[in-house]
C-alpha positions in Angstrom: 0.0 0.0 0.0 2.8 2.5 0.9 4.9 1.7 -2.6 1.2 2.6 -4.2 1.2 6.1 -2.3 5.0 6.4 -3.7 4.5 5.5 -7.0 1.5 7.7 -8.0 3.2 11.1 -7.4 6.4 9.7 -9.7 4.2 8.4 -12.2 2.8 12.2 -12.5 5.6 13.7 -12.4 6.9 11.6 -15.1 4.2 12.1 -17.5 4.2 15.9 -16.8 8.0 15.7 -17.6 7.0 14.0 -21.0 4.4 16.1 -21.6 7.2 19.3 -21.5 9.9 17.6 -23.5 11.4 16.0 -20.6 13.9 19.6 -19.9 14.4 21.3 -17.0 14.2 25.0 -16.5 18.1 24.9 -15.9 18.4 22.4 -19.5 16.2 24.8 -21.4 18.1 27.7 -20.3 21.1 26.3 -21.9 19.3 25.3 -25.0 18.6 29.1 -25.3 22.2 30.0 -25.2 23.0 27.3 -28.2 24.5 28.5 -31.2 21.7 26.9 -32.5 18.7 29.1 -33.5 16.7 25.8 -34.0 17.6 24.4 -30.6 16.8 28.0 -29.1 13.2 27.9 -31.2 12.4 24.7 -29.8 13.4 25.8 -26.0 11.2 28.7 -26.8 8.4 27.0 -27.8 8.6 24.5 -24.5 8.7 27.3 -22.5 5.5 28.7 -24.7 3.7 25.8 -23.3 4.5 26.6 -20.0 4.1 30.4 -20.1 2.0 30.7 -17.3 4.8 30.1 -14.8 7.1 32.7 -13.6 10.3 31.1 -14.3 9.2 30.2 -18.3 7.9 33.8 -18.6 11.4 35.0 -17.4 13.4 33.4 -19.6 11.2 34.6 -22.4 11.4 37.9 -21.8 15.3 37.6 -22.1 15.3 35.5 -25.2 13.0 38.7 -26.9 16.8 39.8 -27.7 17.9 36.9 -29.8 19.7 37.5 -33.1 17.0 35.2 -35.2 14.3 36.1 -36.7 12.6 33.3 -36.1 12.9 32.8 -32.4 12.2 36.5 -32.0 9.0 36.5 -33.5 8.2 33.0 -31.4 8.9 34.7 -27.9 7.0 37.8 -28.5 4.0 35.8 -29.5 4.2 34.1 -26.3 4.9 37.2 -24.5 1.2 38.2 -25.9 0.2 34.9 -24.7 1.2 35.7 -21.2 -1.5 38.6 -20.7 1.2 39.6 -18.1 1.4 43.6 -17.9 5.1 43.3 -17.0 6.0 42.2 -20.8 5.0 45.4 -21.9 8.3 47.1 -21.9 10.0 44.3 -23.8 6.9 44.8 -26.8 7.5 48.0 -26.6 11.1 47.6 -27.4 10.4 45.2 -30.0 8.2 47.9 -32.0 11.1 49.5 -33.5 12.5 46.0 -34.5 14.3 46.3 -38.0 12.3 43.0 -38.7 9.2 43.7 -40.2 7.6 40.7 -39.0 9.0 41.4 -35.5 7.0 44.6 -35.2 3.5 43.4 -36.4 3.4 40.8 -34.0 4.4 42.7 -31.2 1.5 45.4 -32.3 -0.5 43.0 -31.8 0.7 40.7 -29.1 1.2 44.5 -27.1 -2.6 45.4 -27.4 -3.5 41.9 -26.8 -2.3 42.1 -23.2 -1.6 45.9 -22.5 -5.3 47.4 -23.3 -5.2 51.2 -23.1 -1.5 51.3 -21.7 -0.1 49.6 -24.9 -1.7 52.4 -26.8 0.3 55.3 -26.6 4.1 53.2 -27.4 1.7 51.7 -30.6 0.6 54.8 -31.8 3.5 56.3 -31.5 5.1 54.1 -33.8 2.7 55.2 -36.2 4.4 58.1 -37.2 7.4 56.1 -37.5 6.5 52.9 -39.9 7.1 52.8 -43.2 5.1 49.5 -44.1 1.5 50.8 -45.1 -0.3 47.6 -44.2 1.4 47.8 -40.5 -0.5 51.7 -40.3 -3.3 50.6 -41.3 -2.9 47.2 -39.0 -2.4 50.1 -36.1 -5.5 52.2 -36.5 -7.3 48.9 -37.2 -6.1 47.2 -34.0 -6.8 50.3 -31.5 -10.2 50.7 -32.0 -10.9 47.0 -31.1 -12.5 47.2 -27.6 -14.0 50.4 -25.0 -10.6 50.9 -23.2 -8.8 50.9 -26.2 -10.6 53.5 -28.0 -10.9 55.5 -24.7 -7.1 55.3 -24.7 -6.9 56.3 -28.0 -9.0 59.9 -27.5 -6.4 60.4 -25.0 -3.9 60.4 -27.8 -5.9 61.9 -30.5 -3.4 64.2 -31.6 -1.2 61.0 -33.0 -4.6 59.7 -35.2 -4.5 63.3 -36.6 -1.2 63.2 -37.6 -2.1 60.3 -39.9 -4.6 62.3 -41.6 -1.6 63.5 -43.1 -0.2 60.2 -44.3 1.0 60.1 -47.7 -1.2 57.1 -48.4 -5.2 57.2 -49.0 -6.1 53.7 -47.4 -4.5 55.2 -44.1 -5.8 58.7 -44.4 -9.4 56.8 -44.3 -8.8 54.4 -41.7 -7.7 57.6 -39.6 -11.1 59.2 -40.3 -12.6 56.2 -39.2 -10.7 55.8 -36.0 -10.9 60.0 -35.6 -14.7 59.5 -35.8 -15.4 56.5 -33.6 -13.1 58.1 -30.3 -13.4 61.6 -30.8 -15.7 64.4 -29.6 -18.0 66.1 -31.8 -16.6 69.3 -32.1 -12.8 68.2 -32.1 -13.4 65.6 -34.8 -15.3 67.9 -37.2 -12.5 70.5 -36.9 -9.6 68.5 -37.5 -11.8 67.0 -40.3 -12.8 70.4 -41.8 -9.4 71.0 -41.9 -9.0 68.0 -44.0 -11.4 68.7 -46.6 -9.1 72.2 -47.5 -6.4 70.0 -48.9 -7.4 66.8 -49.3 -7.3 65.8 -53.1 -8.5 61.8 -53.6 -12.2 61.8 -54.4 -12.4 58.0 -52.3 -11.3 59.9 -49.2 -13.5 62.7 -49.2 -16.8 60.5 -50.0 -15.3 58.6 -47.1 -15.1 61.4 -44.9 -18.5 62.9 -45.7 -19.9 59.3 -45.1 -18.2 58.7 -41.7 -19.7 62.3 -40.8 -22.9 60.6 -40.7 -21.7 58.9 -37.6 -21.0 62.1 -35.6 -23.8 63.1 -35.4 -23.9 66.9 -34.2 -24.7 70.0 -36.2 -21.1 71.2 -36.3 -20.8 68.7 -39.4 -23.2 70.1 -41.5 -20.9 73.1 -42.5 -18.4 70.4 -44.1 -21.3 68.4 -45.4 -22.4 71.8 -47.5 -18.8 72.5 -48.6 -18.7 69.5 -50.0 -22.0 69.7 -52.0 -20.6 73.2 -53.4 -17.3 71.7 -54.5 -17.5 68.6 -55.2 -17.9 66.0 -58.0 -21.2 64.0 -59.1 -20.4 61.2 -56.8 -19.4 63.4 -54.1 -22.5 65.3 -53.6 -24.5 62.1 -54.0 -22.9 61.0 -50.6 -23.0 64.2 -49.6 -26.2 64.2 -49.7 -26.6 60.5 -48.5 -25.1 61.7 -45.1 -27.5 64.7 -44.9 -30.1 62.4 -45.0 -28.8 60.7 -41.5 -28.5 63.2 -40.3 -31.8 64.3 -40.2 -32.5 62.0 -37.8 -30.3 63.9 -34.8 -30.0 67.5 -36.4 -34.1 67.4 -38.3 -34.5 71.7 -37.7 -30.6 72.2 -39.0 -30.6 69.8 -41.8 -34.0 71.6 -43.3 -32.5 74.7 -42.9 -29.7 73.0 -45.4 -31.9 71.6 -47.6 -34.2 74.3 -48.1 -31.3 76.5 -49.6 -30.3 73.4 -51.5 -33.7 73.5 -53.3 -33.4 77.3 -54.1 -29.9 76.2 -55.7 -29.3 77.5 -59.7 -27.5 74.6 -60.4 -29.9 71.6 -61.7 -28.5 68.6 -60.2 -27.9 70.0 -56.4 -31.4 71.2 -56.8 -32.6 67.7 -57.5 -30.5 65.7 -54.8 -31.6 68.2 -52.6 -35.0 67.7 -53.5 -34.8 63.8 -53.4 -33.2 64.1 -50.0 -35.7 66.3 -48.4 -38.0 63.4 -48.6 -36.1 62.1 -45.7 -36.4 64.9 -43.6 -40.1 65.7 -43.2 -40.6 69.2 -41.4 -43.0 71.9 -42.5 -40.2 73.9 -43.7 -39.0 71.4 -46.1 -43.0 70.3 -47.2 -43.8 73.7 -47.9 -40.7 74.0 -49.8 -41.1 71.2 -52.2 -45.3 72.1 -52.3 -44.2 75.2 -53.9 -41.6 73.3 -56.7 -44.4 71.3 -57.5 -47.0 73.8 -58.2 -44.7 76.2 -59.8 -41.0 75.1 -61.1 -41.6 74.2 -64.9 -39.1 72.1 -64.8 -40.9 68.4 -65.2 -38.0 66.2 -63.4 -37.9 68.8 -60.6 -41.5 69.1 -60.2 -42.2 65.1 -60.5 -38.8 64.6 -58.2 -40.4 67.1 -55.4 -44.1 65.5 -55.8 -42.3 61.5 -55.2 -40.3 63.6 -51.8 -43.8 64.4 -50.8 -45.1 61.4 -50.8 -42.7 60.4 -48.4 -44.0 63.3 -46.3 -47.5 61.6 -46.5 -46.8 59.0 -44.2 -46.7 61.8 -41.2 -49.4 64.3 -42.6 -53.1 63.5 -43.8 -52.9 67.1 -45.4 -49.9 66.2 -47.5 -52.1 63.5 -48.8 -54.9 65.6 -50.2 -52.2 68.2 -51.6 -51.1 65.3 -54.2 -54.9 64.1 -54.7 -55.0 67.8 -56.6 -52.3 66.5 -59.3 -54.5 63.5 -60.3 -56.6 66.0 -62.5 -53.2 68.0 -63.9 -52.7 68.5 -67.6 -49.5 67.1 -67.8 -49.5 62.6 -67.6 -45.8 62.9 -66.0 -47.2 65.0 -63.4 -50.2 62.7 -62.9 -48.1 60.0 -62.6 -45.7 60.9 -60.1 -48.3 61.8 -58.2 -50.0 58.2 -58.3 -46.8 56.8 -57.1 -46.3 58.8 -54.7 -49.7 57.7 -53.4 -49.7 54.1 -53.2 -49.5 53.0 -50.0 -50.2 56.2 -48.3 -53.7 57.6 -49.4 -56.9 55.9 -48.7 -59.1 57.7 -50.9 -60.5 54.9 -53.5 -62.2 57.3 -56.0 -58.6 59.0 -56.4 -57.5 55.6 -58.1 -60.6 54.8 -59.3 -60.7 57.9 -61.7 -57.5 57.2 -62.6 -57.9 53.4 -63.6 -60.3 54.1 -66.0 -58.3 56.7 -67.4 -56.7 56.3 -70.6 -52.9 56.5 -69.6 -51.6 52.4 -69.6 -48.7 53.3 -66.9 -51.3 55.5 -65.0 -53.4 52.7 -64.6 -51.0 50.2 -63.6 -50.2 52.8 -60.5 -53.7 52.8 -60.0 -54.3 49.4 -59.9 -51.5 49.3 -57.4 -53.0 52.0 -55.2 -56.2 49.8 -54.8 -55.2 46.9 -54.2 -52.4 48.4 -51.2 -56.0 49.6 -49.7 -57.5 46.4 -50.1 -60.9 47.6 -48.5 -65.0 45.9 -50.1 -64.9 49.4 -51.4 -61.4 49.4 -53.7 -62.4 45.6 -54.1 -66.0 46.7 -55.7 -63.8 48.6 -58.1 -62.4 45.8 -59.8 -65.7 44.1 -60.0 -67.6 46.8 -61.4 -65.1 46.5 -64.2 -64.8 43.4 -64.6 -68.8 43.4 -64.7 -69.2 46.1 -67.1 -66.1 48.0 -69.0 -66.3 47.1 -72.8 -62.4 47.0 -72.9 -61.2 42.7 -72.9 -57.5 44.2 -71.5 -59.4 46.3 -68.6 -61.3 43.4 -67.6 -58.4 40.6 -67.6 -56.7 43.7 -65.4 -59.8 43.2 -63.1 -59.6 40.0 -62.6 -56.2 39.8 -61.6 -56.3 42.6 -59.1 -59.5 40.5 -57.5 -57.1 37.8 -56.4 -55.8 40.1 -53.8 -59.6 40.0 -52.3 -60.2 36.1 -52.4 -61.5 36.9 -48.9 -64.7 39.2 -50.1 -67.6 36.8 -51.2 -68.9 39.2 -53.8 -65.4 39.5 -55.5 -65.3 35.8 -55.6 -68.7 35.7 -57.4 -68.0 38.3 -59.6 -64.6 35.4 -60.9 -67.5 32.7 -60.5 -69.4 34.8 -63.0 -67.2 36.3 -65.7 -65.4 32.5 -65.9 -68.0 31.6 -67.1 -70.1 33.8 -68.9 -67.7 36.8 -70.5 -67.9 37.3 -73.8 -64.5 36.8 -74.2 -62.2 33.5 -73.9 -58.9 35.1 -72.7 -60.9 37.2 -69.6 -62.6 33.7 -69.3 -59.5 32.0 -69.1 -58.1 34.3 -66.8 -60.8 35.0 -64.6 -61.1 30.7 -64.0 -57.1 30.6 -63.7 -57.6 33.4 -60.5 -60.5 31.8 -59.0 -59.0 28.3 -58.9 -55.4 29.6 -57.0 -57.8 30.9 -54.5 
């Protein structure tokens, strides 16, 4: 029994042994003075497997000098492993390695286990790297948890010095970073800046796009610079970001958009437009109610109509402004202002007028605008054509729509009936083909 109790504890210890190599602390620390690097890698990587001892994380941190490559980049890996504060120093030293490979991995084995105090020795190699994927692996890295990015506002200044960098892809991930750990007012002044010399057309529709994302009306002055200024594409996004803006800054962003409208160029005048859909305040809707009425420009005044029928959603008035275009002159008119309807108005003579009208595409809208209210009443519509209109195409229109009411007993009889008893074999056909996918 007593050899039993004995022979346990050595079997463990024996297997534990194995499991390590079989080296001792004192044979593996002769191993990493070999002349060897491969005999030094393979010490380092036994000590790896027992990094979370004091003695193995020691003798690490002294092999982080070795003259190969190799075993360099193997100990500060493990040094990130450790998630001991105390190798800090070490990856910070091994930041300015000559090695390229050296200095990634310690960026990110040093923010691995160094949080916000591995931030400022990081980014202060920034300035310093001349490998452009190792930048942008930097302002990538840092932005990765909370206490990183509060770390980084507190050393702002060194992601504002890359908004200088001589390549674009870094100049953008700056913005980024700038954006997500700066305040307000400091991040839309350093970015202003930017905008003055700033030449690449990617980065500025990057900027205007991450100013969506800040959120305060202090960005509104770049986002209108860059309308004035800019390039197709740039105002497009310029005005994409005006748009989300609206959400947090509605009052400012009308205010904007209103002088937008009033622009003498045609294109800002019709983005502008097109925008203001997203930013429903009276200012705006009384705005685009007076393009509508009076610009004689047909793709303004059908643009600003389509804006207000986003506006519809929020005000019943706005819905009987557009009912007034249903009897205009012009079919481009009259059909914006369909479109703009369906979904939002509720007024089943509107459509019905219109789907008897002559205008194919106008009918189609109308059509749509019934069956999206999808009330007996817009049901009775369809049957009262399909019942009685002398046109074969209006009444095969009929029928279809009626499948959208398979619920309403007299829509269903009014299939029953012209099935079969039209006069005509294609509504026939059509009206049996409907009743039977019921």
């Amino acid at each position: 029994m007593v050899m039993r109790y004995i022979l346990i504890p050595l079997f463990s210890i024996l297997m534990a042994s194995q499991a390590f190599g079989g080296e001792t602390y004192e044979e593996l620390e002769r191993q990493l003075e070999s002349r060897n690097a491969r005999e030094r890698e393979q010490a380092v990587r036994q000590l790896t497997s027992r990094i979370s001892e004091d003695r193995a994380f020691t003798l690490l941190k002294g092999a982080a000098k070795d003259t190969d490559t190799e075993v360099r980049a193997q100990v500060i890996f493990a040094l990130g492993r450790s998630e001991r504060k105390e190798a800090l120093p070490v990856l910070a030293k091994a930041l300015d390695d000559k090695i390229l490979r050296i200095r990634k991995t310690a960026i990110t084995s040093a923010l691995q286990i160094g949080e916000g105090e591995a931030v400022k020795p990081v980014l202060r190699r920034l300035s310093r790297e001349k490998d452009i994927a190792t930048r942008l692996q930097i302002l990538t890295l840092v932005t990765n948890s909370k206490e990183l990015r509060d770390s980084v506002a507190a050393e702002i200044s060194k992601v504002k010095t890359a908004l200088e960098d001589r390549d674009s892809r870094v100049r953008k991930q700056a913005i980024t970073v700038l954006v997500s750990v700066g305040k307000p007012k400091e991040v839309t002044a350093a970015l202003s800046r930017r905008t003055r010399v700033e030449k690449d057309p990617a980065v500025l529709r990057h900027l205007v796009s991450e100013l969506a994302e800040v959120k305060d009306p202090s960005s509104l002055k770049i986002v209108e610079s860059l309308v004035q200024k800019g390039s197709r594409n740039l105002r497009h996004q310029s005005f994409k970001t005006l748009e989300s803006l609206s959400g947090t800054c509605r009052e400012e962003c009308a205010r904007v958009l209103v002088r937008f409208m009033s622009n003498k160029d045609e294109e800002i005048k019709r983005m502008a437009i097109q925008s203001a859909g997203k930013c429903p305040t009276s200012r705006v809707t009384k705005k685009l109610q007076r393009i509508a009425e009076e610009d004689g420009t047909m793709p303004i005044r059908t643009a600003a109509i389509h804006s207000l029928g986003m506006h519809c959603e929020s005000s019943p008035k706005g819905v009987r402004f557009l009912e007034r275009f249903g009897n205009a002159p012009r079919a481009e008119i009259r059909y914006a202002a369909v479109q703009a309807m369906v979904g939002r108005s509720k007024n089943v003579r509107f459509f019905e007028k219109l789907v008897k009208g002559k205008d194919p595409e106008i009918r189609v809208a109308a059509v749509q605008g019934l069956i999206q209210i999808k009330t007996r009443a817009s049901g009775r519509v369809f049957v009262s054509i399909l019942r009685s209109s002398s046109d074969p195409s209006m009444r095969i229109m009929a029928a279809r729509s009626l499948g959208h009411f398979g619920a309403d007993k007299s829509c269903r009889k009014a299939l029953a009936d012209a099935a079969k008893k039209d006069g005509n074999l294609a509504v026939r056909t059509e009206a049996k083909k409907v009743l039977e996918s019921l």
